[in-house]
C-alpha positions in Angstrom: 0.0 0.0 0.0 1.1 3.4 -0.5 1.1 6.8 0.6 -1.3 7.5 -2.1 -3.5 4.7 -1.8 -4.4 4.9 1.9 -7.1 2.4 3.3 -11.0 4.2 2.9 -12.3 1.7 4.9 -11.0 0.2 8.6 -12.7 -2.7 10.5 -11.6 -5.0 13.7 -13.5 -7.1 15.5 -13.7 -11.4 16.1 -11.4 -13.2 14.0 -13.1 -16.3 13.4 -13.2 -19.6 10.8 -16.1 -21.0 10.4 -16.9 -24.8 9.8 -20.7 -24.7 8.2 -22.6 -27.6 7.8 -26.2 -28.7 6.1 -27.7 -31.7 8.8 -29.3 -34.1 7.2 -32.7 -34.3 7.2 -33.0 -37.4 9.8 -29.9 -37.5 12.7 -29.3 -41.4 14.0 -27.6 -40.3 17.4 -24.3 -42.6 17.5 -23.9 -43.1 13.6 -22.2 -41.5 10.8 -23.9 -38.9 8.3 -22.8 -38.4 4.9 -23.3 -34.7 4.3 -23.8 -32.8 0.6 -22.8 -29.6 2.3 -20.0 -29.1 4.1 -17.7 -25.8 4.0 -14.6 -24.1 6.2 -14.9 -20.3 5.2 -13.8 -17.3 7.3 -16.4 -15.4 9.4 -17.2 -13.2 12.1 -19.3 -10.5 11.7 -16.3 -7.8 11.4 -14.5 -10.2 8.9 -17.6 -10.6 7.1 -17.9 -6.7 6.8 -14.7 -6.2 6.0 -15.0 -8.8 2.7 -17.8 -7.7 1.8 -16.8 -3.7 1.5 -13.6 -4.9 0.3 -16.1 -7.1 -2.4 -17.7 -3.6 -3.2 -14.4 -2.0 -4.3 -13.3 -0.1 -0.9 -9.9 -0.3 -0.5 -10.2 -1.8 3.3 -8.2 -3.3 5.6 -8.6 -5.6 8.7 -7.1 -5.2 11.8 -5.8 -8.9 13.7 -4.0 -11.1 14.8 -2.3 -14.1 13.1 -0.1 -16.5 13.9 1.5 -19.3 12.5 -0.8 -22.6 11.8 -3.4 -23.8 9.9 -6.2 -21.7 11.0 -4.6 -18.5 10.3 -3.8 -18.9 7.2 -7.3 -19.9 6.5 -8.6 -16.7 8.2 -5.4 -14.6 6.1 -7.1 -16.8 2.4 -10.4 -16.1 3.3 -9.9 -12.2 3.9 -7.6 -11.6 0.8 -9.7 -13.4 -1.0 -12.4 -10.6 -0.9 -9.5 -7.5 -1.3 -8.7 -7.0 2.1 -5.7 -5.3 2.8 -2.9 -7.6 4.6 -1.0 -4.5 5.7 -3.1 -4.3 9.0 -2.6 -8.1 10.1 -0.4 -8.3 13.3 2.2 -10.9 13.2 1.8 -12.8 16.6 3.1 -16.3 15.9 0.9 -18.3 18.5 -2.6 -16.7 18.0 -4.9 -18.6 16.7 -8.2 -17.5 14.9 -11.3 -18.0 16.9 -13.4 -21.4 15.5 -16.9 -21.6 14.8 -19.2 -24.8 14.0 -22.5 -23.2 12.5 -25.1 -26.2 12.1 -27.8 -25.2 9.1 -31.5 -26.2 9.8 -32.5 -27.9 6.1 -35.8 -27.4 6.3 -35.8 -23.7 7.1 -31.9 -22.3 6.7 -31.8 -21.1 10.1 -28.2 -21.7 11.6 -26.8 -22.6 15.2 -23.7 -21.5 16.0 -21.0 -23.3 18.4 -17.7 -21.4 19.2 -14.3 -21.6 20.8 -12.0 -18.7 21.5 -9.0 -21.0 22.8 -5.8 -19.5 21.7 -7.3 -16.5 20.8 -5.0 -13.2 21.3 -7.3 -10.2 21.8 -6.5 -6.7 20.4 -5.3 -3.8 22.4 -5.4 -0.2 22.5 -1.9 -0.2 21.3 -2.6 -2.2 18.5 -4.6 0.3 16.9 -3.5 2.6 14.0 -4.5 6.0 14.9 -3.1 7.7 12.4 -5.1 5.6 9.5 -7.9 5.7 11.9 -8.0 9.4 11.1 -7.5 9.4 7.5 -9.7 6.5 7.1 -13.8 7.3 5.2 -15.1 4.8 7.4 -14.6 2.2 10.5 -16.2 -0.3 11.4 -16.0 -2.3 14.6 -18.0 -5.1 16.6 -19.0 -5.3 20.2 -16.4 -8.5 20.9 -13.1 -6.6 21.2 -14.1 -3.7 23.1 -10.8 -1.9 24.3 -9.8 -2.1 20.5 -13.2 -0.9 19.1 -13.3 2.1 22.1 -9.3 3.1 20.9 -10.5 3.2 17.1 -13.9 5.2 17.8 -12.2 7.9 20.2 -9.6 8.0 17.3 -12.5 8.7 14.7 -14.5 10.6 17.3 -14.5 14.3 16.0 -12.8 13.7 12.3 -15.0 13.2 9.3 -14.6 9.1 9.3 -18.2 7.7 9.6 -18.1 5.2 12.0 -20.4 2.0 11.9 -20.4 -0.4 15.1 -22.2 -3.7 15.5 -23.5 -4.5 19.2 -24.4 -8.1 19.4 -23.4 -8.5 23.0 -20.9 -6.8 25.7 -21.8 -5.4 29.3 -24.2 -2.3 29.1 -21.8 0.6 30.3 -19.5 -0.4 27.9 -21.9 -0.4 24.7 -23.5 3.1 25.9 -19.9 4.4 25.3 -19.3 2.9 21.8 -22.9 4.2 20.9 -21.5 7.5 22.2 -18.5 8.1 20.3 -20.1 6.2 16.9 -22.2 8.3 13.7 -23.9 4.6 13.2 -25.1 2.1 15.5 -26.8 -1.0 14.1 -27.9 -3.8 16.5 -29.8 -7.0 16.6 -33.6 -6.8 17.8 -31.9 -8.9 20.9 -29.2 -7.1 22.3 -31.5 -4.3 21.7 -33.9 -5.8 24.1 -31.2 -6.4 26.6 -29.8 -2.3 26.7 -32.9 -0.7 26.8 -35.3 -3.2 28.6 -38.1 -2.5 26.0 -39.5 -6.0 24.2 -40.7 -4.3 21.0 -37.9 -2.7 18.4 -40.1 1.0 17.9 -39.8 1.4 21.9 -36.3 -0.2 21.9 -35.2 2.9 19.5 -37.1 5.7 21.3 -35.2 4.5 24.8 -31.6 3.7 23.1 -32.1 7.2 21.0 -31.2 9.0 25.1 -28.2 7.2 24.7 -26.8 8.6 21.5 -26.7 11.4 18.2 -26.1 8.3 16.1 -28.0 7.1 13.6 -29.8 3.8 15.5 -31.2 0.9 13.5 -32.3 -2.2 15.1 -32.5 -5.1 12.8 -34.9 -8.4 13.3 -34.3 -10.9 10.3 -37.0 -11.6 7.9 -39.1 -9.1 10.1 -36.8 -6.3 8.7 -35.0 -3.2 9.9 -36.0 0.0 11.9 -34.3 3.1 12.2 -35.1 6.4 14.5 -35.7 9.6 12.5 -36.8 13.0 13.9 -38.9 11.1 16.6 -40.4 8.2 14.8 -39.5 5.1 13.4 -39.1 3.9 10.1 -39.5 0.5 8.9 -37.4 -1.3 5.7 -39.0 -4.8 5.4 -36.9 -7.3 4.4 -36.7 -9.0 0.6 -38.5 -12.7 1.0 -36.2 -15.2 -0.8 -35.6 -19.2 -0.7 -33.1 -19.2 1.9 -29.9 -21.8 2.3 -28.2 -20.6 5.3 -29.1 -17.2 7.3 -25.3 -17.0 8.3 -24.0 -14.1 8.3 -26.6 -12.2 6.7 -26.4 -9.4 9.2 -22.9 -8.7 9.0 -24.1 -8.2 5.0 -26.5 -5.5 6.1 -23.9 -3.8 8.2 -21.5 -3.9 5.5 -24.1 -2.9 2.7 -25.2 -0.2 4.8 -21.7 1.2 5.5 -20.7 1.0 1.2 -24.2 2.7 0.7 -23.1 5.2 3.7 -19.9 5.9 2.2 -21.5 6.7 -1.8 -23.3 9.2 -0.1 -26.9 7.5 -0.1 -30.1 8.5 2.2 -31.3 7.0 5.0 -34.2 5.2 3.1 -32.0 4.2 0.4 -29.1 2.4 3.1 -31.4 0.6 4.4 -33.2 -1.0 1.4 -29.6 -2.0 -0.5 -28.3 -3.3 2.9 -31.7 -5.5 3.3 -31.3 -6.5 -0.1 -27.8 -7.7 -0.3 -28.7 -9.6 3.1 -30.8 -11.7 1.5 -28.7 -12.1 -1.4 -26.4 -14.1 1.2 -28.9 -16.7 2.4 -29.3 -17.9 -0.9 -25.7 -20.1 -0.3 -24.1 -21.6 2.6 -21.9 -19.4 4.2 -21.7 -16.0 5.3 -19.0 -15.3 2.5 -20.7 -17.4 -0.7 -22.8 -14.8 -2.4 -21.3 -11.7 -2.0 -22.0 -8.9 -4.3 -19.1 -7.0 -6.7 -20.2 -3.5 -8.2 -20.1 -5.8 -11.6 -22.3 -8.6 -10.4 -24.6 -5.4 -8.9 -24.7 -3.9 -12.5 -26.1 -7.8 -13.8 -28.0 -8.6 -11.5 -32.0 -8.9 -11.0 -32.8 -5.5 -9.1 -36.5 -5.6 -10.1 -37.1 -5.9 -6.4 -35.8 -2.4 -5.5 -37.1 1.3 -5.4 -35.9 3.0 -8.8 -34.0 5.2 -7.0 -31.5 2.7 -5.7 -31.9 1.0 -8.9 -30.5 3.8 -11.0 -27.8 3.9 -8.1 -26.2 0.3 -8.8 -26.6 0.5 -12.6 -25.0 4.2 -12.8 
């Protein structure tokens, strides 16, 4: 990378590799089970972000740590892959990747996620670049990592990088302060639930909006997305497709929703490309299978979408 080719786009959060599999449609406990689906594919909701903008043509780099065996190299494959930069990796010869086994419900898509963080080596404040930080268009970070994603947001705090986070869990003092310091927050209808004690996502916005000048969405699956605008909330539903594996379609509509941010699109308009390119990953297995390129955007069916947005990805 050089001077003139900074990074637009920064992202840290869980390193993970994930090990998806389709069950069969009838489990003998005890036996064995061929399988027609079975695939080891990076993940994480920060690594999926950070493929999928580096996917949309943002020149974007990662922020981890490898080391040297098997599973980081995977994790290193699976992000290059996509574009992302190396020039953020942190050389830490014992770390190892965090390792997911994500079990996919045939019948419905649905998936059920088991984890291990053994060997993992967190971030730190000092591992964080503030100096790209601050040249950066946009970071995003995740909830997992949260002295990491607190450095990079006071870094951002006050410059013009946008700054996306995704809150899927962490203690509540700590998540008040990211949704502080960040321009965008977008969290699960669940962890939503849990900040602000409110069971529905229209009341869980009005109580969370105290909290924060960000921009608040709440998302809830196939139930769709809900953001908080001049007192009231606005609904995006989602796009109904035949879906494969829901894996990793939420770190799609953060990502989406952070490209669409960054091209300078509306509320209204963020929302519906970042719903739409969500569903566009359930259609395979893994998180990573069916992301978009601006090319693949300019082919594809958009019949679906406003013509506004239209006009956008065929421009």
């Amino acid at each position: 990378m050089t001077a003139a080719q900074p990074v637009e786009v920064l992202v840290t959060g869980l390193n993970i590799v994930d090990v998806l599999v389709r069950l069969p449609e009838k489990i003998l406990p005890g036996e064995k089970h061929e399988v027609r689906d079975l695939l080891v594919q990076g993940g994480a909701p920060a690594g999926n972000a950070a493929s999928l903008l580096a996917a949309l043509g943002w020149r974007t780099g990662f922020i981890a740590r490898m080391g040297h065996n098997t599973l980081s190299d995977i994790a290193r494959v699976e992000l290059t892959r996509h574009g992302v930069r190396e020039d953020f990796f942190i050389h830490d010869p014992e770390a190892l990747p965090g390792v997911a086994l994500v079990e996919i419900d045939p019948r419905t898509g649905e998936r059920t996620v088991f984890y291990t963080l053994n060997g993992y080596h967190s971030l730190t404040r000092a591992d964080i670049p503030v100096a790209a930080v601050k040249r950066a268009k946009l970071i995003l970070v995740d909830g997992y990592q949260t002295d990491a994603a607190l450095a990079m947001l006071e870094a951002a705090h006050g410059t013009d990088c946008r700054s996306v986070i995704d809150i899927e869990a962490g203690e509540p003092e700590v998540s008040r302060r990211l949704m502080e310091l960040a321009t965008d927050v977008i969290l699960p209808l669940g962890a939503a639930k849990r900040l602000s004690g409110e069971n529905e996502p229209v009341a869980a916005l009005k109580k969370l909006n105290a909290w924060t000048r960000a921009q608040l969405i709440i998302t809830d699956g196939v139930h769709g997305s809900w953001a908080w605008v001049n007192g009231e909330a606005r609904h995006q539903p989602a796009f109904t497709v035949d879906a494969v594996d829901t894996t990793g379609c939420g770190d799609a509509y953060h990502a989406a929703y952070a490209s669409a941010l960054l091209d300078g699109l509306p509320l209204p308009l963020r929302m519906e490309f970042a719903s739409w390119v969500a569903a566009q990953v359930a259609r395979k297995l893994g998180g990573r299978s069916n992301f978009p390129t601006r090319a693949a955007l300019r082919r594809a069916d958009l019949s679906l979408l406003s013509p506004e947005l239209k006009n956008h990805l065929q421009a």
